[in-house]
N, C-alpha and C positions, 0 to 999 in steps of 0.2 A: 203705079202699075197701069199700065193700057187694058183697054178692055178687053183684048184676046188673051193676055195674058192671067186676069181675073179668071175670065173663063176655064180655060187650060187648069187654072191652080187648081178651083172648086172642082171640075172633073176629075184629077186626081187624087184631090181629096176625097171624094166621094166614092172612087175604086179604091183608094188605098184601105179605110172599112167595110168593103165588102157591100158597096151600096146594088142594088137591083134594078133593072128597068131605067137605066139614065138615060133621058132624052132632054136633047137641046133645041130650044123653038127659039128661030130668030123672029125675034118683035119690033126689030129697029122701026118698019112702017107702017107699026102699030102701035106705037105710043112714043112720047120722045123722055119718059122717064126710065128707061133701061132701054139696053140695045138685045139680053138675050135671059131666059127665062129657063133655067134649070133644073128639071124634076127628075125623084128617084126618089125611091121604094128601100125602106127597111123591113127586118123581122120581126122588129117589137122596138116599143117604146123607148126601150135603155139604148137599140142600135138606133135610132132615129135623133135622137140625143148624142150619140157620139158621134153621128155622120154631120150633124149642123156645127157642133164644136171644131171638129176637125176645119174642117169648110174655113170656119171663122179663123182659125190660129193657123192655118196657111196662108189666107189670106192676107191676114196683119203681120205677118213674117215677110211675105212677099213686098211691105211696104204697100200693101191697100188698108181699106178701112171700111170697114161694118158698121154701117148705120142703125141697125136695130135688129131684133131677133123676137119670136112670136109663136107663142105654142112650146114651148121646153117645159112648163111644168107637167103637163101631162105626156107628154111623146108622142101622142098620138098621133102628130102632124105638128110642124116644126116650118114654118117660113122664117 
């Protein structure tokens, strides 16, 4: 997958549950370990946990790959 394409996935992922407040900050000439940094808002734990899953299982369907995951045992916040 290209990196617009990542992009594109995870934003749909992330409206297809109902995610809140999605903003996309381009960081390309702010670091050269990612090109774009994707945040948004659930209503609890359990949604914040089904919107990182999701994210993840579109992605790897799409033929990308998920390096790691951080924060799912509590939901409170989820990178």
């Amino acid at each position: 997958m290209q990196v617009e394409e990542i992009k594109n996935t995870a934003i749909a992922a992330l409206d297809e549950i109902k995610a809140r407040d999605i903003v996309v900050l381009d960081v390309k000439k702010l670091t050269s370990l990612f090109d774009y940094m994707i945040v948004a808002s659930g209503e609890s734990a359990r949604q914040n946990n089904a919107l990182a899953r999701n994210v993840q299982d579109r992605v790897k369907a799409g033929g990308g790959y998920v390096v790691g995951s951080e924060g799912s045992q509590t939901g409170e916040w989820v990178l």
